[in-house]
Structures are given as structure tokens and as C-alpha cells.
C-alpha positions in Angstrom: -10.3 -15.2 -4.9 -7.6 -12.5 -6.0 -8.9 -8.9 -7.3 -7.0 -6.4 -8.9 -7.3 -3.1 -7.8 -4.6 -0.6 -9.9 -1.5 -1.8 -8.8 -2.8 -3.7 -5.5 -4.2 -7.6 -5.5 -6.9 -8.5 -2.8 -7.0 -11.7 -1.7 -10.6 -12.9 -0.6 -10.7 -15.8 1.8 -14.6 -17.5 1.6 -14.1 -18.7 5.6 -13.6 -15.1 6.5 -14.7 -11.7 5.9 -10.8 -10.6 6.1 -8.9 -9.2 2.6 -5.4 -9.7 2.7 -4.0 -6.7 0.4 -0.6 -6.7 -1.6 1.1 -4.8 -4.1 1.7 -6.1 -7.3 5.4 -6.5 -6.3 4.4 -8.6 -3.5 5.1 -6.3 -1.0 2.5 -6.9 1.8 0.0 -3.8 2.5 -2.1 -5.3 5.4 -5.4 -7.0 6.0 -8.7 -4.8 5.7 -11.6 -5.9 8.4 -13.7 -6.0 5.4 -14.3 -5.2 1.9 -15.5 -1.9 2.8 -12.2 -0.7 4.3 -9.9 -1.6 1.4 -10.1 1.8 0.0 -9.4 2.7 3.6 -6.2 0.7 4.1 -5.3 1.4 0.6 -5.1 5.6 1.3 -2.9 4.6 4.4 -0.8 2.5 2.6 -0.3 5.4 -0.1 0.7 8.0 2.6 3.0 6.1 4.8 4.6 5.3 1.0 4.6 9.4 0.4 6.1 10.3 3.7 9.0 7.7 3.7 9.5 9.2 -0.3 9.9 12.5 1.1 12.2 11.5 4.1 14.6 10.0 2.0 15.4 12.0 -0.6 18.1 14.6 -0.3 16.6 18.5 -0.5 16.8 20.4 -4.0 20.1 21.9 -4.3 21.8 20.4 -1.8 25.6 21.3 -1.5 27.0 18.1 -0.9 26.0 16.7 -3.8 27.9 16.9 -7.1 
């Protein structure tokens, strides 16, 4: 069974209490233990997104660019 959750799809298997999670893109998030730890995985998936966001882009005012 798939859920939508925002801008994330669960995918609940019936032979195991595992949640495969994915963006709506298709990008894979990970699998949550159980139900309960969606949101958990989820938060992590949101802040490894942020950092990599931050790391990449160039710093306000920077001089080499035009």
C-alpha cells in the first residue's frame, strides 16, 4: 500500500512491518523500522537535504562571481 505524506510516498509491505520511504521524485529516502519512526526518518532526510543545500552554494557576495 503507498501513502502520501507532503512530498514523500510510503510504501507499506503486509509481510513486514518495514516502510520503504521515497520522495515524490523517486529519490530513495530510506526504510523506517516501523510506522512510528517515519516522521523520524523523514526529519533526517530533511536535514541531511539542508546541510548539503548549504554546502553547495557559493557565500553571498562572493567576488568571483560576476
Amino acid at each position: 500500500m503507498l501513502e502520501r505524506y507532503g512530498p514523500y510516498l510510503c510504501y507499506f509491505d503486509a509481510d513486514t512491518t518495514e516502510v520503504e520511504v521515497f520522495t515524490e521524485t523517486g529519490q530513495q529516502v530510506g526504510t523506517a523500522p516501523g510506522p512510528e519512526q517515519i516522521g523520524t526518518l523523514l526529519e533526517a532526510f530533511e536535514e541531511r537535504q539542508a546541510r548539503r543545500r548549504r554546502v553547495t552554494r557559493p557565500p553571498f557576495g562572493d567576488s568571483n562571481q560576476p
